[in-house]
C-alpha positions as CSV (number, residue, x, y, z in Angstrom):
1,X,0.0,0.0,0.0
2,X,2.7,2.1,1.0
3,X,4.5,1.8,-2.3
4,X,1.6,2.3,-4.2
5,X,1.2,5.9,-2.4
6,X,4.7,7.0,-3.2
7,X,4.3,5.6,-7.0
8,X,0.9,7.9,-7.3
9,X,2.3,10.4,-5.7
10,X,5.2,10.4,-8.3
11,X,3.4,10.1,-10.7
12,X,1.2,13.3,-9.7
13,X,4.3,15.4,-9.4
14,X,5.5,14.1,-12.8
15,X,1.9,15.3,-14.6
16,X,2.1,18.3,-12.6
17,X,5.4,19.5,-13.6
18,X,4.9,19.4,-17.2
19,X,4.5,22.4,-19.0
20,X,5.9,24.7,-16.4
21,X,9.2,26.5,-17.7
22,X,11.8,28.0,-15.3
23,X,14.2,30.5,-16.6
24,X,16.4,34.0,-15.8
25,X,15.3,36.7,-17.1
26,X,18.1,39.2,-17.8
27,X,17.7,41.1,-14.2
28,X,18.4,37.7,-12.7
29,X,14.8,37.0,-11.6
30,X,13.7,33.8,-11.2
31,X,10.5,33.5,-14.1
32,X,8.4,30.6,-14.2
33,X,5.6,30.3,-16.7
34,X,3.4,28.0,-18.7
35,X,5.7,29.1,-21.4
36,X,8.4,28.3,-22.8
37,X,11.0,31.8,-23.2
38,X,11.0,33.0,-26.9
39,X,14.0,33.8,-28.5
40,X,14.9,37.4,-29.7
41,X,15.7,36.0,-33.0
42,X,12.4,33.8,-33.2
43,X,10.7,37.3,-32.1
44,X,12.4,39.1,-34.7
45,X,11.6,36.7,-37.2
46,X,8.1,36.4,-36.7
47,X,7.6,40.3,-36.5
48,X,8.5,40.8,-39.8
49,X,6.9,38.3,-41.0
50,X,4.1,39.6,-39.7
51,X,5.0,42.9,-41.3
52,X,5.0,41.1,-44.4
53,X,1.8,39.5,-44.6
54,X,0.4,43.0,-43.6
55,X,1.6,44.7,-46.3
56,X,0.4,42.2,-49.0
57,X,-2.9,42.3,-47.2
58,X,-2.8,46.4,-48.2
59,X,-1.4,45.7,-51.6
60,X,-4.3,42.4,-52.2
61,X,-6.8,44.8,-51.0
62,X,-6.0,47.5,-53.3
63,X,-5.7,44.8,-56.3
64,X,-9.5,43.6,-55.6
65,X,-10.5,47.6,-55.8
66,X,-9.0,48.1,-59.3
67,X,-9.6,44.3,-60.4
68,X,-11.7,42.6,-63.5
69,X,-14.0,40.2,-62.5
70,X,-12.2,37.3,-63.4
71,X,-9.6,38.3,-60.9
72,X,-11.6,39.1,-58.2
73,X,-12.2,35.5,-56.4
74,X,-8.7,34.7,-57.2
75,X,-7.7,37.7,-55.2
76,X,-10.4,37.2,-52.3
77,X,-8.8,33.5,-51.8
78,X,-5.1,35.7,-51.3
79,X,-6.7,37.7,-49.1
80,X,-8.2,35.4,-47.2
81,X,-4.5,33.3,-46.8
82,X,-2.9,36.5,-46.1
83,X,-5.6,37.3,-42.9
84,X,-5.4,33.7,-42.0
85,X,-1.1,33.9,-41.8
86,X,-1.7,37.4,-39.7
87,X,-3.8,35.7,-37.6
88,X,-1.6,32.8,-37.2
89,X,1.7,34.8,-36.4
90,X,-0.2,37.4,-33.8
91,X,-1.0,34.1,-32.1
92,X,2.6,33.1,-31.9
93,X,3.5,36.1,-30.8
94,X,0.9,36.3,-28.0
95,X,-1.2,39.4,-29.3
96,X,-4.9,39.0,-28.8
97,X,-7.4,40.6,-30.9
């Protein structure tokens, strides 16, 4: 009986300790989070990224103003993709609507 206590109990601490991320941030804090630390260079990377995919948006959007209808669904299906990738990369990036 004993044995089985200690082996739930394990167990318990094992489920509870995933997904919980220790680090230092750079004022030598101790940080612990259900996250894990980003990267400046994954940061930097996905910001302009996102940048990009912004300015397409603009530039798709100004296409469909000035299109011919033959060119209009293919560039409401870019616009779409571009909108889904902004959404996509503000989510990595933690933003919230």
């Amino acid at each position: 009986m004993y044995r089985q206590i200690i082996l739930a109990s394990f167990c318990l601490l094992c489920y509870a300790n995933n997904g919980i991320y220790q680090y230092t941030d750079k004022n030598g804090n101790l940080v612990l989070s259900n996250k894990p630390k980003t990267s400046n260079t994954r940061y930097k990377v996905l910001s302009e990224e996102l940048a990009h995919e912004k300015q397409a948006l603009i530039k798709a959007n100004e296409s469909l103003a000035t299109s011919s209808p033959k060119q209009e669904g293919f560039l409401k299906n870019t616009i779409k993709a571009h909108q889904k990738n902004i959404d996509i990369l503000n989510k990595q990036l933690g933003y919230t609507p």
